[in-house]
PAZA-735392 format. One record per atom (N, C-alpha, C, O): x, y, z. Coordinates in steps of 0.02 Angstrom, whole numbers, plus 50000, padded with zeros to 5 digits. Layout:
XYZ ...
***
This chain:
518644808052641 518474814552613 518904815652551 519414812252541 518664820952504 518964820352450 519044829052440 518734833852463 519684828152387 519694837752363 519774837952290 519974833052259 519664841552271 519724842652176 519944850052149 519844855352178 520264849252084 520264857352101 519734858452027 519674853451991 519424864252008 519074865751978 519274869251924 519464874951939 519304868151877 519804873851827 519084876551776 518744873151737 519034882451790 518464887151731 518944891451675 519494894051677 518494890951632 518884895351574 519164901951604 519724903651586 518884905151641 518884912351672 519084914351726 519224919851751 519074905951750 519334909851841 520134906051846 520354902451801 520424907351895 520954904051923 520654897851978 520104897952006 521174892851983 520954887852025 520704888252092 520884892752131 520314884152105 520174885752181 520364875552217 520204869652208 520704878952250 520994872852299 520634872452356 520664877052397 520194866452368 519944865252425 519974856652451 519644851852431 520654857352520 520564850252548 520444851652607 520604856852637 520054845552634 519564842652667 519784836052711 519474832852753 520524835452680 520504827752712 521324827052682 521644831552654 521504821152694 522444820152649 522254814952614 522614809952610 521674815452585 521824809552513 521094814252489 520594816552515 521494813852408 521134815052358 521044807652300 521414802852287 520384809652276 520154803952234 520444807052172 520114811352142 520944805652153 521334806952091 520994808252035 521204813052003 520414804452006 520204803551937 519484805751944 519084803251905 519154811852006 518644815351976 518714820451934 519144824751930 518214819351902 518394825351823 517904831251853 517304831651862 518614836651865 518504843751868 517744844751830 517444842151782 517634848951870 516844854051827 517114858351790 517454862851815 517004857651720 517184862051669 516514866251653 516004863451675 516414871451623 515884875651602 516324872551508 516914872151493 515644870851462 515704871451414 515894877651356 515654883251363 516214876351316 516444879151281 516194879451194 516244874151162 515994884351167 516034883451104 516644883351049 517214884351071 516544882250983 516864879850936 517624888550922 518204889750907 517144890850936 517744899250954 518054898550998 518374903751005 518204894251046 518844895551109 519204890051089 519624888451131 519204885851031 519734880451008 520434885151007 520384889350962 520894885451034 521594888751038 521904890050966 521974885050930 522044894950946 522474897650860 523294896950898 523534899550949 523584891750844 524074891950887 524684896250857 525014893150816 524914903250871 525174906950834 525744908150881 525664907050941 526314910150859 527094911050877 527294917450856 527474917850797 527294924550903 527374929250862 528054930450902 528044933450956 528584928350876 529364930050879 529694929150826 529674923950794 530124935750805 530544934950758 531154935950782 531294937250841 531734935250711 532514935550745 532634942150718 533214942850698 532224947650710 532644952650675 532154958350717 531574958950736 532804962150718 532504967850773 532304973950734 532564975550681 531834977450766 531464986250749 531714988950815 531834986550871 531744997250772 531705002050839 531345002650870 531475007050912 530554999050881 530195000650930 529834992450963 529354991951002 530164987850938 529844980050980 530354981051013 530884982450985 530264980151117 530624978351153 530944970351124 530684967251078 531584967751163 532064963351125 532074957751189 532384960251236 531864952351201 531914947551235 532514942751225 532634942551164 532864939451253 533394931651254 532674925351236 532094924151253 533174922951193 532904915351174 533194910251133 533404911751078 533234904051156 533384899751098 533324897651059 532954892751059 533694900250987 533334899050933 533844892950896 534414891450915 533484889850840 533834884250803 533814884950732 533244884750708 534274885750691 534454887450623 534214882850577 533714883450542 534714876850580 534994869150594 534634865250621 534574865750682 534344861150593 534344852750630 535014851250649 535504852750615 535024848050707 535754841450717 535594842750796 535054843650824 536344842350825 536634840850901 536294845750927 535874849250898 536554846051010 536164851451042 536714856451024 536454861951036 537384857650999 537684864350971 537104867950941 537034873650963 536774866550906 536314868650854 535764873550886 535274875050852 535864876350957 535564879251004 535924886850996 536514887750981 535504891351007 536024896550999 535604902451059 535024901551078 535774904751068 535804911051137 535504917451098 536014920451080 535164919851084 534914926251039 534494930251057 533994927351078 534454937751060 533944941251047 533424940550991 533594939350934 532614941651012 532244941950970 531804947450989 531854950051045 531404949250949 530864955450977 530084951150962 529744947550926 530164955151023 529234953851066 528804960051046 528904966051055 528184955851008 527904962450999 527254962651074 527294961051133 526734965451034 526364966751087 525754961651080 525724958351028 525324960951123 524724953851118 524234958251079 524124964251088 523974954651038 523394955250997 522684951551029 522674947251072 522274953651004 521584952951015 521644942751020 521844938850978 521364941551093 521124936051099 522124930551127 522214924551139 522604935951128 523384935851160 523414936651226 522924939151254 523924934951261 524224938451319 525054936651290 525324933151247 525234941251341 526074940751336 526314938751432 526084940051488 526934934651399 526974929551483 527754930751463 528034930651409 528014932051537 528544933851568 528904926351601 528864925851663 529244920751564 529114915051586 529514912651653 530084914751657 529374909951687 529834907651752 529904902551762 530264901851811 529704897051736 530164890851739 529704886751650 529194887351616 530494881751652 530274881951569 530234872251572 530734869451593 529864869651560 529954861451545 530384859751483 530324862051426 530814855351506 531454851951453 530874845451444 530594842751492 530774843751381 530474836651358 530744835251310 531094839451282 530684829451287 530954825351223 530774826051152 531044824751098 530354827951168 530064831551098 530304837651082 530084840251031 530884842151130 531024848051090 531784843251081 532174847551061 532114837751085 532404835651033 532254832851003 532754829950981 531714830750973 531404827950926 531364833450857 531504831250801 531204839350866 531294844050855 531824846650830 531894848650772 532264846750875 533014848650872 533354844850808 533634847550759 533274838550821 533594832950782 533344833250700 533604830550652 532694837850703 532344833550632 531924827750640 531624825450591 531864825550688 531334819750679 530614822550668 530164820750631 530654826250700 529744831550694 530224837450650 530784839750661 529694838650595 529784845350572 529404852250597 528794852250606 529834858550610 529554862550629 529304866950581 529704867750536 528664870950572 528384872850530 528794878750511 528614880750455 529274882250535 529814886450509 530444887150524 530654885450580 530854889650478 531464888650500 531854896750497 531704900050447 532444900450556 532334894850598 531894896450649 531554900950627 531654894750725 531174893150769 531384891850850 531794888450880 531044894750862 531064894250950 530934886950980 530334885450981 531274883051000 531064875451033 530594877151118 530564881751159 530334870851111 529944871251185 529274872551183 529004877351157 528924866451223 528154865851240 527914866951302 527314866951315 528434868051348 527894869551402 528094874651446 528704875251450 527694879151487 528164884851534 527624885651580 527024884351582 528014887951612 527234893251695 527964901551695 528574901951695 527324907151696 527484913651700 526964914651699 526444911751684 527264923251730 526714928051740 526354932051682 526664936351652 525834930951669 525514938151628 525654945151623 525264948151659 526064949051594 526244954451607 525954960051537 526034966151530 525564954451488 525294960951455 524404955951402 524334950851369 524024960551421 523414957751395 523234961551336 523224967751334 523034955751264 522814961051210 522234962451231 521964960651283 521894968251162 521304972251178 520684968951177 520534965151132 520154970851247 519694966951241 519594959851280 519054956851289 520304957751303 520234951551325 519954952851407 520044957651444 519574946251420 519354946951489 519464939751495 519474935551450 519574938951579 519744932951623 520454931651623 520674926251643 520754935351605 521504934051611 521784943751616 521584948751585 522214943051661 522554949351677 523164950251702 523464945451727 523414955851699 524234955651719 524294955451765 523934959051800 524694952151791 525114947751855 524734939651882 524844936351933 524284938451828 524224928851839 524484925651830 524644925051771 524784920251883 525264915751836 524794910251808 524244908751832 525144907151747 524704904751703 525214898851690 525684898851730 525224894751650 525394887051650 525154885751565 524624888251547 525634880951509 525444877951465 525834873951432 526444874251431 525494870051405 526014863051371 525584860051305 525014857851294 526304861251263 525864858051194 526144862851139 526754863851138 525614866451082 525834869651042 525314877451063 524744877951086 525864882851039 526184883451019 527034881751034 527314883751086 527324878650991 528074879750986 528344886851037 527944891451044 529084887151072 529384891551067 529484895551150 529684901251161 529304890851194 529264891351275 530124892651273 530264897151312 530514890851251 531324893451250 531524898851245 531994900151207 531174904151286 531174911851308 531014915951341 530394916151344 531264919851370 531154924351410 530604926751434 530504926751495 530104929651382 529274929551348 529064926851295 529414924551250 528144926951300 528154924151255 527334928451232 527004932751260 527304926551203 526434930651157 525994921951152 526234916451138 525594923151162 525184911851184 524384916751178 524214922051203 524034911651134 523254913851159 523104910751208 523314905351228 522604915551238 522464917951305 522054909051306 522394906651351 521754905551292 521394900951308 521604894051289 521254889051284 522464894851274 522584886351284 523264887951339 523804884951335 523124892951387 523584893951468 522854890251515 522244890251505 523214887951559 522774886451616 522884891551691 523354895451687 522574891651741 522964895251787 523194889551840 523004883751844 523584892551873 524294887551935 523784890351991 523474895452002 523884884452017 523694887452092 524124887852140 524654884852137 523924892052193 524654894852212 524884889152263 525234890652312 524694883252251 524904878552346 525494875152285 525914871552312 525584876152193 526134873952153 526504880652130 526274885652104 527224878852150 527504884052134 527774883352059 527594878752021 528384890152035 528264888351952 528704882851918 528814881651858 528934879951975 529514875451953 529374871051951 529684867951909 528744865951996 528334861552010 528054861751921 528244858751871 527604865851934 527144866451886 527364865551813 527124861351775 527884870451797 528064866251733 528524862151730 528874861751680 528614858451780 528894851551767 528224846251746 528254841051713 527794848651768 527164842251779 526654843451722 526154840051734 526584846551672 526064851351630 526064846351576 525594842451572 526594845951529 526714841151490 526654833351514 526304828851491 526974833251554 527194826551566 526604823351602 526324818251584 526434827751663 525824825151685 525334826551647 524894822451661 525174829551612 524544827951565 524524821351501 524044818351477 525254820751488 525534815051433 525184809951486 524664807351466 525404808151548 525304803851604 524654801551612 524414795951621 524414807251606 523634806351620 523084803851561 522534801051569 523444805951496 523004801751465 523214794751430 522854791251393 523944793451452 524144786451436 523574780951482 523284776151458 523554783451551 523324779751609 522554778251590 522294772651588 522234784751577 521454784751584 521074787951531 520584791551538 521414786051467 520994788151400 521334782851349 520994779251313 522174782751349 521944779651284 522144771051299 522254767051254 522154769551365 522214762351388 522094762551463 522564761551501 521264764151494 521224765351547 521284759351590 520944754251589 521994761751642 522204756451680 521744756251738 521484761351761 521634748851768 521204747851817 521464743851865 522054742351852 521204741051929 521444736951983 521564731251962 521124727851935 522194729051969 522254719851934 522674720151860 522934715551828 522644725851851 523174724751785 524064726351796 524394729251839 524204723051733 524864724051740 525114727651692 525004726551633 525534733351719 526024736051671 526564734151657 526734728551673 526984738351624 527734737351600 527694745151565 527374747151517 528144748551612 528484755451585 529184755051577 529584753351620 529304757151507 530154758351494 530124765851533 529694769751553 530744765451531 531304773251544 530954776751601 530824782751603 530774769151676 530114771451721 530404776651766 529994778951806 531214780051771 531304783951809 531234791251761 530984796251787 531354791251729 531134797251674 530674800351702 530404798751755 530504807351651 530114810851685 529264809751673 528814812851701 529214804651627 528324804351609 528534797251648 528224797051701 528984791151640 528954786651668 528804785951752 528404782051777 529264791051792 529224791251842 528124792851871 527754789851910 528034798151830 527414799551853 526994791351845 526764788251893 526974789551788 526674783251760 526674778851816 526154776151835 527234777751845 527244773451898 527004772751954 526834767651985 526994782351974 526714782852052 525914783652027 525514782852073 525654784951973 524904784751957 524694776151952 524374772351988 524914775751912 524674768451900 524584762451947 524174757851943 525264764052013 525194760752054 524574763752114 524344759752155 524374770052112 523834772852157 523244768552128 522834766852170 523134766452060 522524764852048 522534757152041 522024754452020 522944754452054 522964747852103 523154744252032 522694740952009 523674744351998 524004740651947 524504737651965 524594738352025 524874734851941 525404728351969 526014733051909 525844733551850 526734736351934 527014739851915 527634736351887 528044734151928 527694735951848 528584732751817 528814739251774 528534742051727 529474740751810 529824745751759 530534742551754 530764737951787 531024748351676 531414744951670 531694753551672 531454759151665 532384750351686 532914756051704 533474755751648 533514751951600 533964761651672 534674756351645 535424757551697 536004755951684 535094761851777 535754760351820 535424757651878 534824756151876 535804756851931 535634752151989 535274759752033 534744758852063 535584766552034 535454771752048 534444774352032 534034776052075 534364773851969 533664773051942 533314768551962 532734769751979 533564762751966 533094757251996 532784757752052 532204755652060 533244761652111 533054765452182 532434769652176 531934769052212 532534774452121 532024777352096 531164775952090 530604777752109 531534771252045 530764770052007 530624765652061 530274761852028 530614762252137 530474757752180 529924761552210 529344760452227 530444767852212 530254773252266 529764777252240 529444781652270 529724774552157 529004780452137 528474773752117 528034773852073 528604769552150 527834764952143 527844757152105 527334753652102 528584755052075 528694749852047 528744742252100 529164740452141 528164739252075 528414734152113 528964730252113 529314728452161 529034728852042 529814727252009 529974730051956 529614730851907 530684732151965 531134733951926 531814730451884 532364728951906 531574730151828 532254727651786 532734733251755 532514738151726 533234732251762 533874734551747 534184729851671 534504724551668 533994733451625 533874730351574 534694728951547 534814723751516 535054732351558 535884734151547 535984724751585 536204719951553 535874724651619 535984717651667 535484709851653 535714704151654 534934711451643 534534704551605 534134707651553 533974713351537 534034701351532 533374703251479 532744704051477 532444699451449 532414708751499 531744710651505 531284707251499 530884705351542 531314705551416 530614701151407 530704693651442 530244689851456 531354692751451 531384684951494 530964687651557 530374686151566 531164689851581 530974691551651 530284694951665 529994693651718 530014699151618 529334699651631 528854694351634 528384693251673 529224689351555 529074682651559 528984680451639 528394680351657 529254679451667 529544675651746 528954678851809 528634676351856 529024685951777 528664688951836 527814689051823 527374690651864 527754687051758 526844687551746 526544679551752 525954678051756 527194674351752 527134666151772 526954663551677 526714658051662 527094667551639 526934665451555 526374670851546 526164670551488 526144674551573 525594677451575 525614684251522 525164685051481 526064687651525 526214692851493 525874697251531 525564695451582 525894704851506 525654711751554 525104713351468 525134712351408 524574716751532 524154719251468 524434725351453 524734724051401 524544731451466 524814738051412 525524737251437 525744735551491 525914739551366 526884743251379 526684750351376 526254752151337 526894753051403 526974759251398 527734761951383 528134762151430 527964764251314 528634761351273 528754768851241 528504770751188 529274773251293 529444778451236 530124775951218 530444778251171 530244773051242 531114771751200 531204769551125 531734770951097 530794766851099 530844764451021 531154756450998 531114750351007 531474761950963 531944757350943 532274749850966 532184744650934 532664750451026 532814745551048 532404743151115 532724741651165 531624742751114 531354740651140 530874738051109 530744732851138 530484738951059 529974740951029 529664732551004 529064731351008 530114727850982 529934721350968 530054716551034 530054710451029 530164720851107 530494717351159 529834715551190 529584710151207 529534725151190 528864725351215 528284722251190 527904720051233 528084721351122 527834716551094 527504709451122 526924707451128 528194706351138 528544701051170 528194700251228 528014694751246 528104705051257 527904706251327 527194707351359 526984709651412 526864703851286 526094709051305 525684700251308 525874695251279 525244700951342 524784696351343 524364696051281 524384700851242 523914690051268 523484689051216 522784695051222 522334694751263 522874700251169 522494706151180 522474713751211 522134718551229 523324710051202 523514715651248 523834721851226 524234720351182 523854727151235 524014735751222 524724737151222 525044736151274 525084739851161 525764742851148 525564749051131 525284750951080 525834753151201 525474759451185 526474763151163 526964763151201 526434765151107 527074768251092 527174774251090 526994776551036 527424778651132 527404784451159 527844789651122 527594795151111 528534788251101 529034788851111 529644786051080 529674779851080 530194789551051 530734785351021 531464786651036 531904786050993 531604788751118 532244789151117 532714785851097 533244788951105 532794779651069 533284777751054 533254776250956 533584771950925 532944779550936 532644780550881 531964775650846 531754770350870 531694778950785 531124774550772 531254769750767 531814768150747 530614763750792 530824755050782 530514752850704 530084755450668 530914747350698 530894745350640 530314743750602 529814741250628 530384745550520 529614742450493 529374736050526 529764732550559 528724734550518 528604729350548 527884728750515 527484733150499 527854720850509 527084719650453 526554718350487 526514713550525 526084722450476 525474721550516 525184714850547 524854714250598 525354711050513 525134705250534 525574700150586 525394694550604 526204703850605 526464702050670 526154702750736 526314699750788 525554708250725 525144708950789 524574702250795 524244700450844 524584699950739 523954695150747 523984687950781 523424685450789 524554684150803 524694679750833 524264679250905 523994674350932 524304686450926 524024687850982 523604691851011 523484693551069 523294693350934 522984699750907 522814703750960 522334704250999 523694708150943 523634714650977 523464721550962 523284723050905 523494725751007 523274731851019 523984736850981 524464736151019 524154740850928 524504744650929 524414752550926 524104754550877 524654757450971 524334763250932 524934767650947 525394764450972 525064774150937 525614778850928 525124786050936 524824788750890 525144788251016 524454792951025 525134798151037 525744797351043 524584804751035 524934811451050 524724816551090 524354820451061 524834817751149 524574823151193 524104828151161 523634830751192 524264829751085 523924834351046 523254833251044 522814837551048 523184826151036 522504823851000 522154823451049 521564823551032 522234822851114 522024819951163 521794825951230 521454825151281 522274833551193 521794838551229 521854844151148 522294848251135 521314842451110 521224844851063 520664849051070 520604853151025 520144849251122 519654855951143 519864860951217 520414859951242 519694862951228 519624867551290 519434863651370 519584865051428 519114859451343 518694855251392 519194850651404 519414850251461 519444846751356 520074842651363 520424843251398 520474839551448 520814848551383 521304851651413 521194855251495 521664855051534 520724857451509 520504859651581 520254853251626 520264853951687 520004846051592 520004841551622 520574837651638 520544834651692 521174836851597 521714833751610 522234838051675 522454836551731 522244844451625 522854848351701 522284850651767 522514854951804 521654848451781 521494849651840 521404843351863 521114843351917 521594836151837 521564829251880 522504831151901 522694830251958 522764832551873 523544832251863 523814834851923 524134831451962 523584845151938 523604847851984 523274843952065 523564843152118 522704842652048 522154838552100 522844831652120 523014829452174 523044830352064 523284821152106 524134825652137 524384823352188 524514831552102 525084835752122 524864837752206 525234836252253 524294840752212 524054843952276 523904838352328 523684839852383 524024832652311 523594828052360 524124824252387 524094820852438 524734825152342 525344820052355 525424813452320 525864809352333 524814812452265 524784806952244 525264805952189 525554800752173 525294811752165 526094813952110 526624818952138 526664825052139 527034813452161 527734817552184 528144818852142 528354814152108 528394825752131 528464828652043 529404829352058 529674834352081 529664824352043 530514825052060 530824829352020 530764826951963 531254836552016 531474839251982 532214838752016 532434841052068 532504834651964 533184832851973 533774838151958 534294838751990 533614840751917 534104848151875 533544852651856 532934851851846 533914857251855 533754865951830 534584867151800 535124865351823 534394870851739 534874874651702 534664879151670 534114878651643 535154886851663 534844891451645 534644890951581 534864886551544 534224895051563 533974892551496 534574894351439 534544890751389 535104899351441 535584899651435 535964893951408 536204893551352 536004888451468 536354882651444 535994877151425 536154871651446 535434878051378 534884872451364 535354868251320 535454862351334 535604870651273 536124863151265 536484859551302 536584854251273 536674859851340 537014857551388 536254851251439 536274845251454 535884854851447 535194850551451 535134846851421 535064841251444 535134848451324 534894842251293 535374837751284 535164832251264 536084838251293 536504833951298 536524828951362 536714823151364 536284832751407 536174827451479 535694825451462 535914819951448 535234825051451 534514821451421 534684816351384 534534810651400 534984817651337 535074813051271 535634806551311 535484800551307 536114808351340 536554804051351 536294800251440 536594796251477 535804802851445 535294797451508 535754800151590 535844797251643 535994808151558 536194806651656 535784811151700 535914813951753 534914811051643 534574816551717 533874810251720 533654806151680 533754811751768 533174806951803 532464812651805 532494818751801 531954808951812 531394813051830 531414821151806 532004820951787 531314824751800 531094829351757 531584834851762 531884835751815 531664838251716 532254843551698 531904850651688 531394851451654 532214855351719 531754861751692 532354867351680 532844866651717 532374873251630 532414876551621 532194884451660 531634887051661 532794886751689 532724893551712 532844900951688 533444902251696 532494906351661 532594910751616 533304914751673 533244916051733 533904915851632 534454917651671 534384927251703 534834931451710 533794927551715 533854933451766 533464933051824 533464937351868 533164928751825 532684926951894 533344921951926 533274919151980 
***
């Protein structure tokens, strides 16, 4: 027997199981959408206060650089406008891209700017006119707009999804981003199937970890690489058949070893830099470097015609592009929720820190001592 959950533009989810296994990869019934519910992605917070905008906490960034560059501030919230809601947030997703952000590697379209793509909170104020969304829903989103590093926030009403209540809000935005990143690495832009082989870097991480326990549900042959003996436990335990500990051998020898000369058809490679010509290395004749990601910074120029020996696959995709309609997006976070509800994605949230101390987050992030997914707590809940 199978369960799914259904995500409509208008309604909240409806959870119905039937059985303890869900078929992970049926695509939710969406009701179509026209070219008017494409999401405006607008940020209405400023740093300077009036006598009459109530004044919210948030993290704002002046500065590119370190996570110092984080600062603790009042801003004022105005009120939702036509086709808005305003969300009261309760748990906030830490991802790599708000130091990407942080750092200057991505430019933010103003300076300075609220960091953060993903949150779950409650609805606590609807602009005029809007229908299918109302105060006190909790609601869920990941992506752009910029600026989930607050207290509230002002988001159009139609790029939130709704939570269902069997995920609570801490679950949920741990899994929004990441499991939707997850979901279309797997089954859009290199759909993995029974019999293939992967290779995920940084597989205890928080998109790695999911990658692993998905990929291995859909009957793929799992190699991840770590960098403590502690992680390696991890990523076993979220679906890796083998695990390299890259700090200790050399990867591409050993994938070598473990595919018999064979190589793995997709990498799935956010680390960059010092992986990036490893993974290469590692791919079979025709085979997919899907590059996600650059924690250890961008990898080096490299001439197109290094792919042709074995004429490979390279591409550099973005969650953006990949739920760029309405439909998109309601099909990805209702396989995500559906495979969350079924147990097929066990969503590890290793730390919580108040949002308060989000530097202190991106410094544990950056220097590799949090595992599986990190979330942010607004410091009065």
């Amino acid at each position: 027997m199978s369960s799914a959950l259904r995500l409509l533009p208008d309604t909240f989810l409806s959870v119905t199981c039937r059985g303890n296994t869900v078929a992970p990869l049926h695509k939710p019934s969406i009701i179509n959408l026209s070219s008017t519910d494409t999401p405006k992605y607008i940020v209405r917070s400023v740093a300077h206060s009036s006598s009459t905008a109530p004044m919210v906490k948030a993290m704002r960034i002046h500065e590119v650089g370190g996570p110092e560059v984080l600062r603790w501030e009042d801003v004022e919230m105005g009120e939702p406008k036509e086709g808005e809601i305003r969300v009261k947030n309760k748990a906030i997703g830490l991802n790599f891209i708000d130091v990407y952000f942080r750092r200057g590697v991505y430019k933010a379209a103003t300076m300075p700017f609220t960091p953060g793509m993903e949150a779950v909170g409650e609805v606590v104020a609807v602009g005029p006119g809007l229908t299918g969304r109302k105060v006190g829903d909790i609601v869920a989103y990941a992506g752009n707009p910029m600026g989930s590093y607050a207290e509230e926030q002002i988001l159009p009403a139609n790029i939130v999804v709704p939570v269902p209540s069997t995920i609570g809000p801490i679950i949920a935005a741990s899994v929004m981003l990441k499991g939707m990143t997850a979901h279309f690495l797997l089954r859009r832009c290199f759909k993995v199937e029974r019999g293939h082989i992967v290779l995920v870097h940084a597989a205890a991480g928080g998109v790695g970890s999911l990658l692993c326990q998905w990929a291995n549900a859909l009957g793929a042959t799992v190699i991840g690489t770590v960098s403590t003996e502690e992680k390696a436990a991890q990523a076993k335990e979220d679906g890796c058949h083998h695990v390299i500990n890259y700090k200790e051998e050399d990867f591409v020898a050993r994938v070598n070893e473990l595919t018999s000369g064979n190589g793995v058809h997709v990498v799935y490679d956010s680390v960059g830099k010092d992986t990036f010509l490893g993974s290469l290395a590692c791919l079979r004749p025709r085979g997919y470097m899907v590059s996600f990601g650059q924690s250890s910074g961008m990898p080096d120029p490299m001439p197109l015609s290094a792919l042709a020996p074995k004429s490979l696959f390279l591409t550099r995709p973005s969650l953006m592009q990949y739920n760029a309609t309405r439909d998109e997006l309601l099909q990805s976070a209702g396989e995500v929720f559906t495979s969350v509800v079924s147990g097929i994605l066990r969503v590890r949230v290793n730390r919580t820190y108040p949002l308060s101390k989000a530097a202190q987050a991106h410094a544990d992030l950056e220097s590799r001592k949090t595992s599986g997914s990190v979330v942010l707590i607004p410091d009065e809940l």
